[in-house]
MDTraj code that builds the backbone (N, CA, C; nanometers):
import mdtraj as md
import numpy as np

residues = "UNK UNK UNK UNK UNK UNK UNK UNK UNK UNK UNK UNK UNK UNK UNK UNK UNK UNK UNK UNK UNK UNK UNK UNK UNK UNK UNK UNK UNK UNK UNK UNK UNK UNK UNK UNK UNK UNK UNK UNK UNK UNK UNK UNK UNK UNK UNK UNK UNK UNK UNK UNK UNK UNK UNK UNK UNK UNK UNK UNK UNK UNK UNK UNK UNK UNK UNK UNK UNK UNK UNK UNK UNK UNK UNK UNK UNK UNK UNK UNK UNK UNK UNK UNK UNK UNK UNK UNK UNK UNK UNK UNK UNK UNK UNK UNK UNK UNK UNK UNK UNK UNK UNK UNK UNK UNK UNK UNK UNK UNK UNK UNK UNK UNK UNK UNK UNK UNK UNK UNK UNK UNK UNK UNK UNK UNK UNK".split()
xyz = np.array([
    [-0.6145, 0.5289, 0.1833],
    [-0.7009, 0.4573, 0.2759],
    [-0.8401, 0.5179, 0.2732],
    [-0.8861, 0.5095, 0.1338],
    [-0.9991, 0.5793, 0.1478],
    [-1.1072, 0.4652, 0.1641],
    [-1.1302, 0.3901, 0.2957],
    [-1.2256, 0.3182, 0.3320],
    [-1.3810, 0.3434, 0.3125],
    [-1.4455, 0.2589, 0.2474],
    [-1.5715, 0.2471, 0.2338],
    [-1.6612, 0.1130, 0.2333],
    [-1.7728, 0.1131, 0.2619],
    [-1.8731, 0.0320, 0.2673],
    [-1.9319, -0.0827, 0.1297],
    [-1.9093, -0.1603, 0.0425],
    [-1.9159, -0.1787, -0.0572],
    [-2.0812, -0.1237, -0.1044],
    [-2.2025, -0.1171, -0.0127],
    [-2.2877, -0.0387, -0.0576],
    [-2.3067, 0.0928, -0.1027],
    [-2.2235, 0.1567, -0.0588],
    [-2.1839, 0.3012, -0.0682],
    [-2.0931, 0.3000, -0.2472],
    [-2.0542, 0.2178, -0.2898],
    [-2.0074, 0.2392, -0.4088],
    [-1.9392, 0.3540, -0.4515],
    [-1.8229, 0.4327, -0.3921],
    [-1.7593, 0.5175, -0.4575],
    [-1.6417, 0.5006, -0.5028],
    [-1.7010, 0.4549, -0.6248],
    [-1.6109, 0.4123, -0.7259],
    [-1.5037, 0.5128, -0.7745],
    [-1.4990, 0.6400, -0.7542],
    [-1.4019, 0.7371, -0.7967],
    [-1.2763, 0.7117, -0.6347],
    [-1.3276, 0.7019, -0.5276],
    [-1.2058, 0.6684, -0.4515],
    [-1.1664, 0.5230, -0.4827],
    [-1.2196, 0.4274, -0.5060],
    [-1.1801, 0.2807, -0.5677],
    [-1.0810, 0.3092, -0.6754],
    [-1.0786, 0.4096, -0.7665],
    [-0.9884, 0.4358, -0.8840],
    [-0.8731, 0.5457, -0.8285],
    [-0.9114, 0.6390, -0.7475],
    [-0.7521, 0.6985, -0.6666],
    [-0.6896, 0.5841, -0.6129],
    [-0.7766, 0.4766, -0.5152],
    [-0.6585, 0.4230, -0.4518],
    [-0.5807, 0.2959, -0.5382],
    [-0.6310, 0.2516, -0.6731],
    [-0.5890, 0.1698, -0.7879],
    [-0.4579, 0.2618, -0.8658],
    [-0.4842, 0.3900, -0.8441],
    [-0.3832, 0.4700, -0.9345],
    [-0.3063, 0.4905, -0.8578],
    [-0.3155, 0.5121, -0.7386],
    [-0.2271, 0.5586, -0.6195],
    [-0.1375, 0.4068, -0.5862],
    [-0.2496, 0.3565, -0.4986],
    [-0.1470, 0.2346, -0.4565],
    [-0.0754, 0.1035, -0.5314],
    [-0.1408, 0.0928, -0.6708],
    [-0.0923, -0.0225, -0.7145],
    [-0.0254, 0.0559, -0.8422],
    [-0.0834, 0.1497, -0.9319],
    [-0.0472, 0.1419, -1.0702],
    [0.0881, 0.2561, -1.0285],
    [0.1126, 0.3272, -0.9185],
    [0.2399, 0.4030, -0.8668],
    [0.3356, 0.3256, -0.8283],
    [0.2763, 0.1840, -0.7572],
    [0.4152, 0.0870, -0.7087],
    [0.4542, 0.0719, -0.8427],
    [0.3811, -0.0054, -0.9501],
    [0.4043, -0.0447, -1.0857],
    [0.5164, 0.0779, -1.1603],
    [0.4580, 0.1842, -1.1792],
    [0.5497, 0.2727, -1.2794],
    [0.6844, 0.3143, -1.1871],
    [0.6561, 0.3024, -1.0261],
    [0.7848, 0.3499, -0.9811],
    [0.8838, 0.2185, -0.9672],
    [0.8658, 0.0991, -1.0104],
    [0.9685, -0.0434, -1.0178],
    [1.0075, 0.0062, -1.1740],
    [0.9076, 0.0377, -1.2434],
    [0.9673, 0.0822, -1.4046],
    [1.0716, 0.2134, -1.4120],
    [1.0605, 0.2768, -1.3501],
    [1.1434, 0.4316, -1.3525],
    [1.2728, 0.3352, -1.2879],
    [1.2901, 0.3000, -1.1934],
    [1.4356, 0.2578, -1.1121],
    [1.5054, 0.1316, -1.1686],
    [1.3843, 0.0244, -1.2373],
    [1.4798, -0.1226, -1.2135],
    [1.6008, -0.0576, -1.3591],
    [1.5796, -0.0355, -1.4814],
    [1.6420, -0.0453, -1.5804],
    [1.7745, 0.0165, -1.5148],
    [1.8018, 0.1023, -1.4088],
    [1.8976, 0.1916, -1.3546],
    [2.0004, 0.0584, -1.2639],
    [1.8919, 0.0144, -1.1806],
    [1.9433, -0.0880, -1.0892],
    [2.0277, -0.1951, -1.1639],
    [1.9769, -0.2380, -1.2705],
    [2.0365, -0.3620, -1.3474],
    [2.0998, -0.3230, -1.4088],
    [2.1442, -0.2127, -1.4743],
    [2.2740, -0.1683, -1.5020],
    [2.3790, -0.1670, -1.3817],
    [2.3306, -0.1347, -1.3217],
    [2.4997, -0.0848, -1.1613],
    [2.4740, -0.2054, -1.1165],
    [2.4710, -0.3183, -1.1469],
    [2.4182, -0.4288, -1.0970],
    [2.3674, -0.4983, -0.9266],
    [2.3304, -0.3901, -0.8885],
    [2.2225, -0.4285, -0.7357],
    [2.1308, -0.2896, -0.7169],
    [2.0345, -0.2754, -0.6860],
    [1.9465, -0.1830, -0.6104],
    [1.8687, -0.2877, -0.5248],
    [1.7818, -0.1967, -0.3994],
    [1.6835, -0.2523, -0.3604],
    [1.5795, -0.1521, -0.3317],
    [1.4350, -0.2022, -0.3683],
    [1.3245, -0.1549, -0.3611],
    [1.2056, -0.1819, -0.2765],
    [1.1996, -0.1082, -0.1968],
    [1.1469, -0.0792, -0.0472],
    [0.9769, -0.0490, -0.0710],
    [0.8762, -0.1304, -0.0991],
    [0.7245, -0.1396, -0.0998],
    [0.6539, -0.0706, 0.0042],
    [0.6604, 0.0055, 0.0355],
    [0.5490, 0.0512, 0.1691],
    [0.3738, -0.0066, 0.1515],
    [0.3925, -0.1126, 0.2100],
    [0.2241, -0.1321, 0.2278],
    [0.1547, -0.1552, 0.3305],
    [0.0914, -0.2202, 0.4067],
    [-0.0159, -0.2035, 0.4779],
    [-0.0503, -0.3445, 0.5660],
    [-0.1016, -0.3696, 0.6961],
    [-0.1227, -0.4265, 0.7649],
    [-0.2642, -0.4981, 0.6743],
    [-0.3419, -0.3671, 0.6258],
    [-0.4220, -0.4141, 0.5217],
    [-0.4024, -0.5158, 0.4232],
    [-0.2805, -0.5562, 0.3877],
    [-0.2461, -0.6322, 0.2596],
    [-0.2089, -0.8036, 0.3288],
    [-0.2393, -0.7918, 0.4529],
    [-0.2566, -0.9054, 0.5252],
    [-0.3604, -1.0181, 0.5639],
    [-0.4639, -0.8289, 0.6031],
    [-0.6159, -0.9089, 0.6945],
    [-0.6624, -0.8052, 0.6313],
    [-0.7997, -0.8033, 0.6102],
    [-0.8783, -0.7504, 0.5634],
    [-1.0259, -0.7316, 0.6907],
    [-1.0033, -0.5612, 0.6725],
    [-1.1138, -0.4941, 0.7906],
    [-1.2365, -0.4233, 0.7288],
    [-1.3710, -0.4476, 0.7458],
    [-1.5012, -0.4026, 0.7658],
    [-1.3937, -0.2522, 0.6688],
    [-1.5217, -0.2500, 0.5562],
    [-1.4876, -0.1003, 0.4694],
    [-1.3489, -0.0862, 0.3902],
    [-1.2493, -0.1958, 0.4429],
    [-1.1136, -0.1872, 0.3960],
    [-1.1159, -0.2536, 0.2327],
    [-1.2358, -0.3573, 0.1612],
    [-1.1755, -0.4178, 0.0211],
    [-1.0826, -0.3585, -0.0617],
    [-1.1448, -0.2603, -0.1335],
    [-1.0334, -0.1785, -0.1878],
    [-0.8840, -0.1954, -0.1860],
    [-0.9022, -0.0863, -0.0250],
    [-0.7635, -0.0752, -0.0197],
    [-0.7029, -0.1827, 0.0042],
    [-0.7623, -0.2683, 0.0478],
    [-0.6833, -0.4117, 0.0911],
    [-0.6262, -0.4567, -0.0238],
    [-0.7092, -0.5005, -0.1305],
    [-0.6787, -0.5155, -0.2930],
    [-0.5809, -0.4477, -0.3409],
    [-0.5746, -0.3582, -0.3194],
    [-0.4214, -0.2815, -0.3446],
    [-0.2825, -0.3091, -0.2584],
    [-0.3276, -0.3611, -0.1538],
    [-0.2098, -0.3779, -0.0911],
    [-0.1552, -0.5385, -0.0906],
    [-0.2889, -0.5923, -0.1346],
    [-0.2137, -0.7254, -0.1147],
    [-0.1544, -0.7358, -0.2461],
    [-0.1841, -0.6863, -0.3410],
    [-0.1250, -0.6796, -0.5231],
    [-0.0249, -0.6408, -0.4804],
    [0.0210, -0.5565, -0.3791],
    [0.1180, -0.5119, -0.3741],
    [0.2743, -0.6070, -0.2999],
    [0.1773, -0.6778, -0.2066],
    [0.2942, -0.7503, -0.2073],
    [0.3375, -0.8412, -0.2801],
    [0.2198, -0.9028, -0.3593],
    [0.2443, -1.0102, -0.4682],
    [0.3377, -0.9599, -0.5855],
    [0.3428, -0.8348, -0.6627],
    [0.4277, -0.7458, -0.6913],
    [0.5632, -0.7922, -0.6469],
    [0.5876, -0.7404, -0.5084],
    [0.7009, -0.7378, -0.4396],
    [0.7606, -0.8461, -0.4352],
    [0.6973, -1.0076, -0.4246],
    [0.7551, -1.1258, -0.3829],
    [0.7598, -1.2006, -0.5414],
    [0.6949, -1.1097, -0.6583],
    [0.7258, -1.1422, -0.7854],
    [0.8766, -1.0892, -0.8159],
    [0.8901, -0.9736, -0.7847],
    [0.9847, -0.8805, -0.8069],
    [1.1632, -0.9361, -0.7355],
    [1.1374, -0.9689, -0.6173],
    [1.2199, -1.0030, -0.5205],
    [1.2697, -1.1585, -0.5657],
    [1.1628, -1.2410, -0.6533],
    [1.2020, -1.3829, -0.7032],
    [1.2488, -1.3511, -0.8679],
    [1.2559, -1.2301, -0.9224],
    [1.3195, -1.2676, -1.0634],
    [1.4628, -1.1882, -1.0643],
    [1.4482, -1.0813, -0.9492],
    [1.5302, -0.9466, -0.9551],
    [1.6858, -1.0549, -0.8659],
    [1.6486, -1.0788, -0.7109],
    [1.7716, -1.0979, -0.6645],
    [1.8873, -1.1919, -0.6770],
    [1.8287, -1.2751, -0.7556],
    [1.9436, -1.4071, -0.7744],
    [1.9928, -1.3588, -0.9002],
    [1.9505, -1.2817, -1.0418],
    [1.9815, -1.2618, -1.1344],
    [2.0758, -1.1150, -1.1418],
    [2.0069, -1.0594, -1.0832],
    [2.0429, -0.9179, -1.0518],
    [2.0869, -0.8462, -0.9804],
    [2.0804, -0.9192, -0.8540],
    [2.1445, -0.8268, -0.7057],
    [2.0557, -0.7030, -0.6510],
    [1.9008, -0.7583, -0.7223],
    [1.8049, -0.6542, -0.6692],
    [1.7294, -0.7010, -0.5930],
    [1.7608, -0.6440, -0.4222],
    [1.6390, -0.6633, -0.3203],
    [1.5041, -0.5952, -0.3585],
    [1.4042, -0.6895, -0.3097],
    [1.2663, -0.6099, -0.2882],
    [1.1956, -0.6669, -0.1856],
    [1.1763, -0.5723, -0.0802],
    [1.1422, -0.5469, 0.0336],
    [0.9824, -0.5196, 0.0577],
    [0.9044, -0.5560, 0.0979],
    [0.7240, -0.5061, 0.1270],
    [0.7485, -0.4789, 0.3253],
    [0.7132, -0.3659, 0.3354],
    [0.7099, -0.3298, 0.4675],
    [0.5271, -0.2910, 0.4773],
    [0.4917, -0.3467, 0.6764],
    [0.3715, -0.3527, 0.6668],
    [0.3825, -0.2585, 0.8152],
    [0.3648, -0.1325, 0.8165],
    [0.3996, -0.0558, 0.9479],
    [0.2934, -0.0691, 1.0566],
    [0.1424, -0.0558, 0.9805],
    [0.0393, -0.0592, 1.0295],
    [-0.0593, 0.0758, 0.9927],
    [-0.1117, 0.1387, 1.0896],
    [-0.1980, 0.2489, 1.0840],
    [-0.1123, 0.3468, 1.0874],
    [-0.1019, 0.4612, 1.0370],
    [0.0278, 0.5974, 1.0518],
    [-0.1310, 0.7054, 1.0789],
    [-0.0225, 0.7836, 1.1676],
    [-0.1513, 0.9180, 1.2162],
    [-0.1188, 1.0384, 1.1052],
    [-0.1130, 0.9868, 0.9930],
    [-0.1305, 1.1799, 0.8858],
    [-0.2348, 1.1973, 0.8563],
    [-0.3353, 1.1583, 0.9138],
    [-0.4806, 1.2454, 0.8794],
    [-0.5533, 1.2339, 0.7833],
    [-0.5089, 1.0814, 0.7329],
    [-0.5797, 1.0280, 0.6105],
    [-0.6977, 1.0443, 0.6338],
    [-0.7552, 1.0038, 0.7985],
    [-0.8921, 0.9797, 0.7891],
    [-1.0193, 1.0987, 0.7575],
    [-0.9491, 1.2105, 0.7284],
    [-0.9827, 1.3135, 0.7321],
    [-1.0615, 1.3542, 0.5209],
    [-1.0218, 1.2376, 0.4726],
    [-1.0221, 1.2110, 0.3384],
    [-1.1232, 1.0940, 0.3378],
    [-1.1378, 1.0559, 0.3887],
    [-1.2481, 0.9131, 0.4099],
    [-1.4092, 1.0378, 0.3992],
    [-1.4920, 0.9744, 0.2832],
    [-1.5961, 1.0419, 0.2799],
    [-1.7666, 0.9241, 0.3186],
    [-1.7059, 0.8394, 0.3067],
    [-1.8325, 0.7445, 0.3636],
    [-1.8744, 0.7483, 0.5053],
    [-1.9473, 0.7989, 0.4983],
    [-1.9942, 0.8116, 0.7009],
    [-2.0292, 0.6997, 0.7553],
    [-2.0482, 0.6098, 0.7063],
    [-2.0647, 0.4714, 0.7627],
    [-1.9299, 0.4515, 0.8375],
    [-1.8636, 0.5031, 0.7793],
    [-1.7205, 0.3953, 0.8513],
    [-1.6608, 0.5205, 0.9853],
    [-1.7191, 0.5815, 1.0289],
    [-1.7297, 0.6490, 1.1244],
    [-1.6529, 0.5809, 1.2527],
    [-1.7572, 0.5190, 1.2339],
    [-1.7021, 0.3864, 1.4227],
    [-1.5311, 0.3255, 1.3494],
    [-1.5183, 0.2931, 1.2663],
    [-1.4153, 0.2062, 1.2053],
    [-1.2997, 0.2909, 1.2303],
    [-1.3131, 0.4041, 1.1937],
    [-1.2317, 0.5368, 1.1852],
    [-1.1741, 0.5463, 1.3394],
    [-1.2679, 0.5509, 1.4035],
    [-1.2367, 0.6211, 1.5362],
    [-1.1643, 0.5200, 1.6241],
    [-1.1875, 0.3691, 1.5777],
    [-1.0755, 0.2730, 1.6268],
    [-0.9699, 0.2348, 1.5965],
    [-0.9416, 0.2643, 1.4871],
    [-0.7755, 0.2406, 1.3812],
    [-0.7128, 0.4422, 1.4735],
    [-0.7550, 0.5200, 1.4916],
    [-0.7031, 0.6244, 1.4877],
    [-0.6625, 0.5811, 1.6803],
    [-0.6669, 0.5240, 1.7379],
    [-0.6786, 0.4807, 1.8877],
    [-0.5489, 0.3941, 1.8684],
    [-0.4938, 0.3405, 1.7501],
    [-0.3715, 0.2498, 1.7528],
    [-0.2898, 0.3299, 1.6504],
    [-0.2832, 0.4160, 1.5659],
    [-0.2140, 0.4890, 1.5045],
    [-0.0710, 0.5149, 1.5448],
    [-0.0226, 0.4879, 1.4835],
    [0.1743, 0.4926, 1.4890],
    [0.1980, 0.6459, 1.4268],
    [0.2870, 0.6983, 1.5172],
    [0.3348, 0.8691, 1.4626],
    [0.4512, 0.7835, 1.3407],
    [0.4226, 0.9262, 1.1911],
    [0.4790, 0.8974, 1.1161],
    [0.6344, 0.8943, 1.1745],
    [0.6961, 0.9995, 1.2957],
    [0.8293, 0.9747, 1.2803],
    [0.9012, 0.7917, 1.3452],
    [0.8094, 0.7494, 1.3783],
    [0.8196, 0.6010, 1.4285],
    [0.8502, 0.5404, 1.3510],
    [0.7830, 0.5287, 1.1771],
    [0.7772, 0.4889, 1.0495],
    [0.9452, 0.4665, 1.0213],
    [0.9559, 0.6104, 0.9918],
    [1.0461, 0.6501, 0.9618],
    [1.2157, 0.6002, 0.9900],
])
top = md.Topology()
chain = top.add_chain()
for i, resn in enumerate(residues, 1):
    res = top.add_residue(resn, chain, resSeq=i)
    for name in ("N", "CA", "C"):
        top.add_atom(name, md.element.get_by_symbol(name[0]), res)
traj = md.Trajectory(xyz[None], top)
């Protein structure tokens, strides 16, 4: 959730959260499905984001990652379960309090910060 301003252009957190949130869902459906479709059922549990819904002031990015992500998931969930007996699941929890915001380097999004952290869900809630 490394939120930024599209004027601010920091394109090196635009590429953590591309490697992080989308190209990690990607290689971690590759590490498990070949396993799953052998024992014939698994299911695969997406953690994404309220972000991958609506899209908030500083959020593009990450939003872009999350909504790929469910499109992913509802690709995944339409070839995997009727053939295969593989669920795929996209969960959208909301804001979690681990201190992401503490990684956010654009100072613009200051005010933005300080209102998502006012609705923040404790990770053991998640859980």
């Amino acid at each position: 959730m490394l939120f930024s301003k599209w004027d601010n252009a920091h394109v090196d957190e635009w590429e953590k959260m591309i490697d992080l949130n989308l190209k990690g869902v990607l290689y971690g459906i590759a590490e498990v499905l070949p396993q799953m479709k052998k024992q014939g059922k698994g299911q695969i549990i997406n953690v994404g984001s309220v972000a991958g819904h609506a899209v908030g002031e500083g959020h593009g990015v990450y939003s872009a990652t999350k909504y790929a992500t469910r499109a992913i998931t509802e690709s995944l969930r339409k070839e995997m379960s009727v053939h295969h007996n593989i669920q795929a699941v996209y969960v959208s929890p909301g804001v979690i309090a681990t201190n992401w915001q503490d990684k956010v380097t654009d100072k613009d999004m200051s005010e933005v910060l300080g209102e998502l952290n006012e609705v923040a869900i404790a990770p053991e809630h998640v859980a």
